[in-house]
C-alpha positions as a Markdown table, in Angstrom:
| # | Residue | x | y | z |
|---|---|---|---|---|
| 1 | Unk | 122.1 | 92.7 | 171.9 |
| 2 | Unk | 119.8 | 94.1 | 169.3 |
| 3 | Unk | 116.3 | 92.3 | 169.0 |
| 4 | Unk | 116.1 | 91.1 | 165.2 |
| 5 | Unk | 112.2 | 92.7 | 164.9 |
| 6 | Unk | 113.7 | 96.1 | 166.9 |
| 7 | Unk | 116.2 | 96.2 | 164.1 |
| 8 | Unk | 113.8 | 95.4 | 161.1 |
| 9 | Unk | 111.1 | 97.8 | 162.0 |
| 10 | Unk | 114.2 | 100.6 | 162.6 |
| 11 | Unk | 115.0 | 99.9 | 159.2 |
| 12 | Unk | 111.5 | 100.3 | 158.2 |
| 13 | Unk | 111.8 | 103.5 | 159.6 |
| 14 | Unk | 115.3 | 104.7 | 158.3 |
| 15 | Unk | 114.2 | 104.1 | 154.9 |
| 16 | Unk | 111.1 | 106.1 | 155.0 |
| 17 | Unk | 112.7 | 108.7 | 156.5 |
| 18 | Unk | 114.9 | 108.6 | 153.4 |
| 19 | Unk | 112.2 | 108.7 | 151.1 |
| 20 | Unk | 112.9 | 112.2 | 149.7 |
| 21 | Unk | 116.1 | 112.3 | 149.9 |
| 22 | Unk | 116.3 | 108.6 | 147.7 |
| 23 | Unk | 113.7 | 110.0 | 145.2 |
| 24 | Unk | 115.9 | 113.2 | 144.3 |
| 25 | Unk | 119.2 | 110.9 | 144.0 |
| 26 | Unk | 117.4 | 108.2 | 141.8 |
| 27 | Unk | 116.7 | 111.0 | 139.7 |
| 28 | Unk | 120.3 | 112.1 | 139.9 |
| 29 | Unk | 121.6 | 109.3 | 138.2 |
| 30 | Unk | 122.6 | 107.7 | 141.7 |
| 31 | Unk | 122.0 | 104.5 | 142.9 |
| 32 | Unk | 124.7 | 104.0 | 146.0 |
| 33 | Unk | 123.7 | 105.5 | 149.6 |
| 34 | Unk | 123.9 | 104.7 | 153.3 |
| 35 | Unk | 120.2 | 102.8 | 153.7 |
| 36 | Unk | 120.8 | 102.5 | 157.5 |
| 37 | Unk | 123.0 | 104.5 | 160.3 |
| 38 | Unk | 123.2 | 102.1 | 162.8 |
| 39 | Unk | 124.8 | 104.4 | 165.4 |
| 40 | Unk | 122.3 | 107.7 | 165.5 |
| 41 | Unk | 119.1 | 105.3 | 164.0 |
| 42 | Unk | 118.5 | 103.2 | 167.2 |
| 43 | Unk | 121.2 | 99.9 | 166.2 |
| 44 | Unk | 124.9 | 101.3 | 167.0 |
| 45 | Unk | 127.8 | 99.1 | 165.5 |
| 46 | Unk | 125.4 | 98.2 | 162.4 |
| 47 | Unk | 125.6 | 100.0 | 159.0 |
| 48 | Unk | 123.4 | 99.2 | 155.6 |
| 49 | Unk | 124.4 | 100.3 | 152.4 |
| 50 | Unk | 123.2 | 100.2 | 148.9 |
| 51 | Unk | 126.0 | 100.1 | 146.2 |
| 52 | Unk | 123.9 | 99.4 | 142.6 |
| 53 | Unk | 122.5 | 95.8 | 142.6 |
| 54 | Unk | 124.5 | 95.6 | 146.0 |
| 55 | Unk | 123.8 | 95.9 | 149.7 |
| 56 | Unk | 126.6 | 95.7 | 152.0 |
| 57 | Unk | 126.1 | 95.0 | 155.6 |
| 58 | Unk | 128.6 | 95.4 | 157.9 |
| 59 | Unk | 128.5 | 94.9 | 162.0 |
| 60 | Unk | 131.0 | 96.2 | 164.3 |
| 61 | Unk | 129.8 | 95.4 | 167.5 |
| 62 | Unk | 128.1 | 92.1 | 167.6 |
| 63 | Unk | 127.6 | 90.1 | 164.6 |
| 64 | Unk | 124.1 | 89.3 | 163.3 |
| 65 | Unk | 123.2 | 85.7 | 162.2 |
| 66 | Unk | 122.3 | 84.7 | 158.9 |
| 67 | Unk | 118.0 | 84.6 | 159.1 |
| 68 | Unk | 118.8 | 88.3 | 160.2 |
| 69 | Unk | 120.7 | 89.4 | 157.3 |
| 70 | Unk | 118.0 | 87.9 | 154.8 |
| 71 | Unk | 115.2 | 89.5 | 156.6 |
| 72 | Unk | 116.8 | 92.7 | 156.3 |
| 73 | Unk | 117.8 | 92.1 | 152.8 |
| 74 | Unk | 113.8 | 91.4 | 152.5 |
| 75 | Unk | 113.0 | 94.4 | 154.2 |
| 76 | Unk | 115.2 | 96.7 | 151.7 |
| 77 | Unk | 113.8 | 94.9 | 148.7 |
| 78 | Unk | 110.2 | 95.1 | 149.4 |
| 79 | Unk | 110.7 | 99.0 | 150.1 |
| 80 | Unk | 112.9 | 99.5 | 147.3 |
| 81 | Unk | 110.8 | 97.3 | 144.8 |
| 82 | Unk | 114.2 | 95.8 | 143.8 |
| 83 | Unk | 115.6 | 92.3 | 144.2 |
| 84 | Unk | 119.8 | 93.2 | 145.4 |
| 85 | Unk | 122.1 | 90.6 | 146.4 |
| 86 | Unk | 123.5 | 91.5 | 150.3 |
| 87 | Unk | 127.0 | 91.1 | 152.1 |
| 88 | Unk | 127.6 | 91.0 | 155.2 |
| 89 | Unk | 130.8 | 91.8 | 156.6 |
| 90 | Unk | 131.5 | 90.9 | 160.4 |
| 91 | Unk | 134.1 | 93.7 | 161.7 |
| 92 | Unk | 133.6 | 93.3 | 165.3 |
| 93 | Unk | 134.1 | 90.4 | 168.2 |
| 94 | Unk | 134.6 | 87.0 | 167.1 |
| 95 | Unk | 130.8 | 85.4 | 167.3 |
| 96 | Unk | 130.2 | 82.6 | 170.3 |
| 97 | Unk | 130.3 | 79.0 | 168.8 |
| 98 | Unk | 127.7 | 77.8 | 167.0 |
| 99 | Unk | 126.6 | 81.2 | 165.5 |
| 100 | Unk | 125.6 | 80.4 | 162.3 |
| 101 | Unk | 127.1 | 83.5 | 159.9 |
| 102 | Unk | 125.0 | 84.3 | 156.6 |
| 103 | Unk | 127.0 | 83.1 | 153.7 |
| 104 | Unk | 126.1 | 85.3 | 150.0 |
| 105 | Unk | 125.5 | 84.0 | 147.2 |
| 106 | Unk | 128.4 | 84.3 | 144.7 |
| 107 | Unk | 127.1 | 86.6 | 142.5 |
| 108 | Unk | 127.2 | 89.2 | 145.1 |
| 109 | Unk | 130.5 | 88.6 | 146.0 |
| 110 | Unk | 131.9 | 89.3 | 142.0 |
| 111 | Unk | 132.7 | 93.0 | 141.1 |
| 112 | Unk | 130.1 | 95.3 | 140.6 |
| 113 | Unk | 129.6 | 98.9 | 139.3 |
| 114 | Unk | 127.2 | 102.1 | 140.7 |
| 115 | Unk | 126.4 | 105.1 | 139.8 |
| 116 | Unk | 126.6 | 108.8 | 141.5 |
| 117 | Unk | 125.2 | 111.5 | 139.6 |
| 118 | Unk | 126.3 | 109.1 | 136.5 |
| 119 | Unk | 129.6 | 108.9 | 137.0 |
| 120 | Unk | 130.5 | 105.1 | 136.9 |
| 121 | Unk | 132.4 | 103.5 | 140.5 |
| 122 | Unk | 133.3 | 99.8 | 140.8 |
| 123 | Unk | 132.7 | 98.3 | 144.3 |
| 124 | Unk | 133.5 | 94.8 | 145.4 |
| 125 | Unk | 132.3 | 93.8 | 148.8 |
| 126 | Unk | 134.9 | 91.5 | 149.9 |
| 127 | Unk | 138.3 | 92.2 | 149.0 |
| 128 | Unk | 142.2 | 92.6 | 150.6 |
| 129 | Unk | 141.5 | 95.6 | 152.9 |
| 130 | Unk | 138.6 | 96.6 | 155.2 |
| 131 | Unk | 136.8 | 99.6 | 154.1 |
| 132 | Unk | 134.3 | 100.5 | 150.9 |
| 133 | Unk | 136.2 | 101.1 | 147.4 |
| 134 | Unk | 133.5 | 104.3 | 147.6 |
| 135 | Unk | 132.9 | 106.0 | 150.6 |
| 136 | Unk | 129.3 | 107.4 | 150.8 |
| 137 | Unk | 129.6 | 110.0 | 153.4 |
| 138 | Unk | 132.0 | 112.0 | 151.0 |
| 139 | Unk | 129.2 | 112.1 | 148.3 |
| 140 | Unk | 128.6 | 115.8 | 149.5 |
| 141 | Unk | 132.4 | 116.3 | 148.8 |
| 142 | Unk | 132.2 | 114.7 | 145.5 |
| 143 | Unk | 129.3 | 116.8 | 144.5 |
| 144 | Unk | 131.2 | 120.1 | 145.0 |
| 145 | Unk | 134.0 | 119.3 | 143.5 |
| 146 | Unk | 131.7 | 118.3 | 140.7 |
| 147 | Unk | 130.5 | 121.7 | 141.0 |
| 148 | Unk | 134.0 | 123.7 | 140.8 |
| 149 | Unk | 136.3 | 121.2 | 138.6 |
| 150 | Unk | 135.7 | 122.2 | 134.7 |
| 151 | Unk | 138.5 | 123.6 | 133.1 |
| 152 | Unk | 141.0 | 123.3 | 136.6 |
| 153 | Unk | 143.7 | 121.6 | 137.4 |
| 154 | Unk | 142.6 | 119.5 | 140.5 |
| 155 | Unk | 145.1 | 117.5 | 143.4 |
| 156 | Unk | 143.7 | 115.0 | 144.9 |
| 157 | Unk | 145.7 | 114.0 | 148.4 |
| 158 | Unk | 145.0 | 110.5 | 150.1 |
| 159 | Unk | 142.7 | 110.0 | 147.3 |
| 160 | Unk | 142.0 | 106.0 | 148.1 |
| 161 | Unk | 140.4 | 104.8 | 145.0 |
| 162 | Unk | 140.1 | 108.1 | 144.0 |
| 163 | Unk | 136.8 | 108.7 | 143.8 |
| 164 | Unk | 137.1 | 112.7 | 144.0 |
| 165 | Unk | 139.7 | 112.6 | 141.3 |
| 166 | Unk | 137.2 | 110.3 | 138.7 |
| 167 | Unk | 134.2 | 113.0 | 139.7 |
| 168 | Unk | 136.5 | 115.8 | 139.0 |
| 169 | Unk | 137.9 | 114.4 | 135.6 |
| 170 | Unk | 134.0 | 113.2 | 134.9 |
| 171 | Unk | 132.8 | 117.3 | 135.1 |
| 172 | Unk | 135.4 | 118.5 | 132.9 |
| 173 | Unk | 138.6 | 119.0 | 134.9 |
| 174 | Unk | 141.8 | 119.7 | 132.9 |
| 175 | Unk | 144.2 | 117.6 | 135.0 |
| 176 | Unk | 143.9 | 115.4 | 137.9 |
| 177 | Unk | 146.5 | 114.4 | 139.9 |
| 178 | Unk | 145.7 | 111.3 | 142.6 |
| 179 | Unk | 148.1 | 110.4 | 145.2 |
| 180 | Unk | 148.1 | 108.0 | 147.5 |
| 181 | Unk | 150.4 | 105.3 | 149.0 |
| 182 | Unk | 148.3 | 101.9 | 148.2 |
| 183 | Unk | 149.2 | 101.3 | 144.2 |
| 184 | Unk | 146.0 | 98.0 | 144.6 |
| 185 | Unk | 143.8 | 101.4 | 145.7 |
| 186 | Unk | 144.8 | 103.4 | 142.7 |
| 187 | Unk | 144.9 | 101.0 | 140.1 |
| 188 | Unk | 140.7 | 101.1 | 141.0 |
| 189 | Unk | 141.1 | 104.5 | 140.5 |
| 190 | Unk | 142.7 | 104.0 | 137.2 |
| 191 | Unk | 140.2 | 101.6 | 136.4 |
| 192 | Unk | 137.3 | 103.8 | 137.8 |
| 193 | Unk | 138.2 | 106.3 | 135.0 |
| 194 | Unk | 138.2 | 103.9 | 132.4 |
| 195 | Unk | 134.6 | 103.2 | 133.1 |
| 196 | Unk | 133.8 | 106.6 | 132.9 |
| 197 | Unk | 136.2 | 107.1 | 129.3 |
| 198 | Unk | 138.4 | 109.6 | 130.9 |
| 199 | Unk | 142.0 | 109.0 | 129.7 |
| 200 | Unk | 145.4 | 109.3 | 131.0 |
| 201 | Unk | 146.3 | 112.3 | 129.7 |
| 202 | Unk | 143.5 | 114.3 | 131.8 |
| 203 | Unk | 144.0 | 111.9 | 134.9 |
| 204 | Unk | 147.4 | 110.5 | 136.6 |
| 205 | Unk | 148.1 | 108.6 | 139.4 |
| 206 | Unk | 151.3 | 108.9 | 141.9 |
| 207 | Unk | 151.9 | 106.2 | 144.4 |
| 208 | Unk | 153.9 | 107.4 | 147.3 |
| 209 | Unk | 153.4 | 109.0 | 150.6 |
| 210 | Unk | 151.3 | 112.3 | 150.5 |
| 211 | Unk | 154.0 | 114.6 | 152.8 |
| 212 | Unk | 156.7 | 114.6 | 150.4 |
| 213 | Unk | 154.8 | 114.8 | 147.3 |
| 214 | Unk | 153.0 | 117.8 | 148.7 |
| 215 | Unk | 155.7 | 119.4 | 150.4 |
| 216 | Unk | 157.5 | 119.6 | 147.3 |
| 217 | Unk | 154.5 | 120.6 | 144.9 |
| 218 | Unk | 154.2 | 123.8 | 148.1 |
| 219 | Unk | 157.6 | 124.5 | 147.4 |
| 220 | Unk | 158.5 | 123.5 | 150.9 |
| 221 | Unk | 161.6 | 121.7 | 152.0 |
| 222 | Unk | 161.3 | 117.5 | 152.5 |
| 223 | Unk | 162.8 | 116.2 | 155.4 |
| 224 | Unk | 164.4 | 113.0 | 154.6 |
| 225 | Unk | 165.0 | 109.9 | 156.7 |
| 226 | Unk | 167.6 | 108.3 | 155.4 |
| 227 | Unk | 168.8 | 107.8 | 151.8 |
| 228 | Unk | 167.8 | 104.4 | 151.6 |
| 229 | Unk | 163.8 | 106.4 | 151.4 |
| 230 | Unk | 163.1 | 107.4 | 148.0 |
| 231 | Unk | 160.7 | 109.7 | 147.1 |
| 232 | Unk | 159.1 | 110.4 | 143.5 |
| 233 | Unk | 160.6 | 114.2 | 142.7 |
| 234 | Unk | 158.1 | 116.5 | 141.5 |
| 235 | Unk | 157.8 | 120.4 | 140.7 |
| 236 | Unk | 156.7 | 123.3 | 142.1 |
| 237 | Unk | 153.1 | 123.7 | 141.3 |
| 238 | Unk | 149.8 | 125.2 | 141.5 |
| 239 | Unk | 146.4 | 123.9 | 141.5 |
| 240 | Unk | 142.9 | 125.6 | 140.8 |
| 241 | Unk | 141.4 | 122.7 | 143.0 |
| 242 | Unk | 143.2 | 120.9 | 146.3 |
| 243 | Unk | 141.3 | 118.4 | 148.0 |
| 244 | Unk | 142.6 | 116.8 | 151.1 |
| 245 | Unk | 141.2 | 113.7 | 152.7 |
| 246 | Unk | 143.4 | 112.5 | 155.3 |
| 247 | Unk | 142.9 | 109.7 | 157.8 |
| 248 | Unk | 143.1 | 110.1 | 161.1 |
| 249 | Unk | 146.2 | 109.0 | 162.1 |
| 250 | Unk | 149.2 | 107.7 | 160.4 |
| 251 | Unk | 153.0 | 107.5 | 160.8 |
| 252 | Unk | 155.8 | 107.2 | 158.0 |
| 253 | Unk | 158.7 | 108.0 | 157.1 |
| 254 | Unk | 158.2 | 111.3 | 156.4 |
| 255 | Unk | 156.0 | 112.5 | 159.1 |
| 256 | Unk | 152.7 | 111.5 | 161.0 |
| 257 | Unk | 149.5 | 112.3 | 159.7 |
| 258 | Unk | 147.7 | 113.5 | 163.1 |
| 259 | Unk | 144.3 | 115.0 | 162.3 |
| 260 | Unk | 143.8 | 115.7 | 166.1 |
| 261 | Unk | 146.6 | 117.4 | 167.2 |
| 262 | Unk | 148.6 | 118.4 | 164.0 |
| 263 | Unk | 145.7 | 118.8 | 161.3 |
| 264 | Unk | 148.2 | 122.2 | 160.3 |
| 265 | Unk | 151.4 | 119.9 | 159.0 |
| 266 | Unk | 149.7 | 118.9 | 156.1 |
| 267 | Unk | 146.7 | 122.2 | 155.6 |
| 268 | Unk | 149.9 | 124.9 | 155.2 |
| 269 | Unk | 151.7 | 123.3 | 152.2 |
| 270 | Unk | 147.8 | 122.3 | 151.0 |
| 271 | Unk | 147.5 | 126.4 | 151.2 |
| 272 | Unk | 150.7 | 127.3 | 149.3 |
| 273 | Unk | 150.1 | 125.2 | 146.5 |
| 274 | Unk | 146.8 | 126.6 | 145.4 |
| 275 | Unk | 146.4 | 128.8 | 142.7 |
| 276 | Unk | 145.7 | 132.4 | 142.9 |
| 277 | Unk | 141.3 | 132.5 | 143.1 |
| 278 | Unk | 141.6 | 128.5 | 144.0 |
| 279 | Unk | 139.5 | 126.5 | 146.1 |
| 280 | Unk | 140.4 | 124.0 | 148.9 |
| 281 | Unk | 138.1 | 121.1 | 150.2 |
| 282 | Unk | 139.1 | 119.1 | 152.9 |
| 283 | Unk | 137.9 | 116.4 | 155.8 |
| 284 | Unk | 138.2 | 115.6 | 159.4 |
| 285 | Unk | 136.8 | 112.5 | 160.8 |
| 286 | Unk | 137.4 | 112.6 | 164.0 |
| 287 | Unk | 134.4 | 113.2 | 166.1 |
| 288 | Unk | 136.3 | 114.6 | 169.3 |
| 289 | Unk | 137.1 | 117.7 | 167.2 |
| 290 | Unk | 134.7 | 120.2 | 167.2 |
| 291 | Unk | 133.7 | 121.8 | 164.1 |
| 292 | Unk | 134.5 | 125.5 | 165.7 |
| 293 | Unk | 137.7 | 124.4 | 166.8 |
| 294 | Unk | 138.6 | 122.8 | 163.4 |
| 295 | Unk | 137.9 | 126.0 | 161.6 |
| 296 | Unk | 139.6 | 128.4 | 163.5 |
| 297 | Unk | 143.2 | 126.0 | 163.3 |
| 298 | Unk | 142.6 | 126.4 | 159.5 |
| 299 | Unk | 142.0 | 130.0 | 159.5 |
| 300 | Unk | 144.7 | 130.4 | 162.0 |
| 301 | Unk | 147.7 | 128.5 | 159.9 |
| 302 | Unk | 146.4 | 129.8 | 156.4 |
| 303 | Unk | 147.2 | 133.1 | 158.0 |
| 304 | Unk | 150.5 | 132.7 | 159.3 |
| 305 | Unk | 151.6 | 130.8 | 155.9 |
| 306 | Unk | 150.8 | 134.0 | 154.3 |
| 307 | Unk | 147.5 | 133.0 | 152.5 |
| 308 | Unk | 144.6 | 134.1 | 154.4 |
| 309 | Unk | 141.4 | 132.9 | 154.1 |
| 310 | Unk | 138.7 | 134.9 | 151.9 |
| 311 | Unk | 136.1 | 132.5 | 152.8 |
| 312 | Unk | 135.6 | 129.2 | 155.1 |
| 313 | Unk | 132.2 | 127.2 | 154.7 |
| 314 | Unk | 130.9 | 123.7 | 156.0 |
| 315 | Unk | 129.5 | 121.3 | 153.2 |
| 316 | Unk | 127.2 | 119.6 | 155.0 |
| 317 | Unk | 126.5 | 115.7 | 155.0 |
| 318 | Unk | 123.1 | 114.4 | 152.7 |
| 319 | Unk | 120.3 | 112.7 | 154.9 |
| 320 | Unk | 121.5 | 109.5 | 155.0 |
| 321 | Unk | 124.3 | 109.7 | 157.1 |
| 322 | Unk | 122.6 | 111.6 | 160.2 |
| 323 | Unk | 123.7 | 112.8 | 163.6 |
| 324 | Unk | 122.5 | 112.1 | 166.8 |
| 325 | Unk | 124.3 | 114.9 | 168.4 |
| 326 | Unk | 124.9 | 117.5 | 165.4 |
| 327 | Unk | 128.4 | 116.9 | 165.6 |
| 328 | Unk | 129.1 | 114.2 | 162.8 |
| 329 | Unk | 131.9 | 112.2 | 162.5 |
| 330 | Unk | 132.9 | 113.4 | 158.7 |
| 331 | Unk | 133.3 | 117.4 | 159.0 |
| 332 | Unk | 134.4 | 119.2 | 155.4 |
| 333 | Unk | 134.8 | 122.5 | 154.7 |
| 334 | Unk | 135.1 | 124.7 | 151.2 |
| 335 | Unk | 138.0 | 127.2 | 151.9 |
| 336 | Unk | 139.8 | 130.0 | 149.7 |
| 337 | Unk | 142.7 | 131.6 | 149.4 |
């Protein structure tokens, strides 16, 4: 059980240790970040983050009771000199009777919209699935592909609301491509670009499982389960920009999605469908798997699919998401072919 006054003043603390690091994104253009890392600041199973005029609160051990979510909504807004509407979402055990749960206001509960580096995202803090519509960890992701999209073609695998895809199309790519089985997550992508006035004919959307979509874009055969699966047919083709983002597990029709033991499955045809000179950014979130060890698979199987690395480097996390142990959960790397 966390002490309410222990978890205050450990705010307190978390956002002054932030105070660089909030003063260079503010002047970015950015106004979403991870105010509060439970797990390596002192709280574990709690998590605080600012999404515009939004703070979403979420618990995953034991939930917190509603005179503890205002004062640390009081403690963000004094230090912050900003008056933000809070959330908080209980993802943990079921709370004993008579714990009395913080209820929001309804304004905070309505759509709203944030800004990294400028480029436009819509969150909502309550809606059908579990997780963020943005994922702030991956802001170090987004800012290299920000870096490296102008003028290429980008794929954007798992891409979730495809906030990669929008960041990409946002710094001047020619084409994106988003895929990703949840059509409600990529009509927020769809919608994401709109806010940002990037059309359809730059940026395009494909709901369907990621294997066989990618499989067939590496030129690689699809193994089908049956005839009553369909599949969207696409081409043979190359991109200048491939960035994978896979959870950690997942089984389909097509094949299982196992980041522990079978990261390779899906990395190889990633390999063989980038361009000549390309780049290839990709995530592991799984803490058990050391950084090393992740590294030296991708090395390995881009060498035996006949496109060896030229160059493997870590992109490290921003500030705000820090690590107790130097092994974070989120790993990404910027590879070449």
């Amino acid at each position: 059980m966390i002490e309410p006054e222990h978890l205050a003043t450990s705010l307190e603390q978390a956002i002054e240790r932030r105070a660089s690091l909030l003063q260079r994104l503010h002047a970015a253009q950015t106004d979403c970040y991870r105010l509060f890392h439970g797990i390596a600041e002192d709280a574990p199973g709690v998590t605080l983050d600012r999404y515009g005029p939004l703070l979403l609160l979420q618990t995953f051990r034991a939930a917190l009771a509603a005179q503890v979510v205002e004062k640390l909504r009081a403690v963000v807004c004094r230090a912050l000199g900003l008056d933000l509407a809070i959330v908080c979402n209980h993802r943990g055990r079921t709370p004993l009777p008579g714990f009395v749960a913080h209820e929001p206001v309804p304004a905070a509960l309505v759509e709203h919209e944030c800004r990294e580096e400028g480029t436009r995202f819509l969150v909502r803090a309550r809606h059908r699935g579990l997780d963020p519509w943005l994922f702030l960890d991956l802001r170090a992701g987004r800012s290299v592909v920000r870096s490296l999209a102008a003028g290429r073609s980008v794929l954007n695998l798992f891409a979730y609301t495809c906030s990669i895809g929008v960041a990409a199309a946002a710094a001047g790519a020619r084409s994106v491509l988003n895929v990703d089985f949840s059509q409600t997550a990529l009509d927020v992508g769809v919608r994401n670009a709109r806010q940002n006035g990037i059309t359809g004919q730059r940026f395009h959307v494909l709901r369907s499982d990621c294997i066989p979509v990618l499989r067939q874009l590496a030129g690689l055969p699809v193994q089908r389960p049956g005839r009553n699966v369909p599949f969207p047919r696409v081409d043979v083709q190359r991109f200048d920009l491939v960035v994978l983002d896979p959870p950690r597990f997942a089984k389909g029709p097509f094949g299982t999605v196992d980041v522990v033991h079978d990261y390779q499955s899906l990395w190889k045809p990633c390999v063989l469908a980038l361009a000549e000179g390309g780049a290839l950014i990709a995530t592991n979130h799984v803490p058990e798997v050391t950084e090393a060890t992740w590294h030296e698979d991708l090395r390995r199987c881009a060498a035996k699919a006949g496109r060896p690395l030229s160059s493997l480097e870590s992109i490290a996390l921003d500030a705000d998401f820090p690590s107790f142990d130097g092994n974070p959960p989120l790993k990404a790397v910027l590879a070449r072919a």
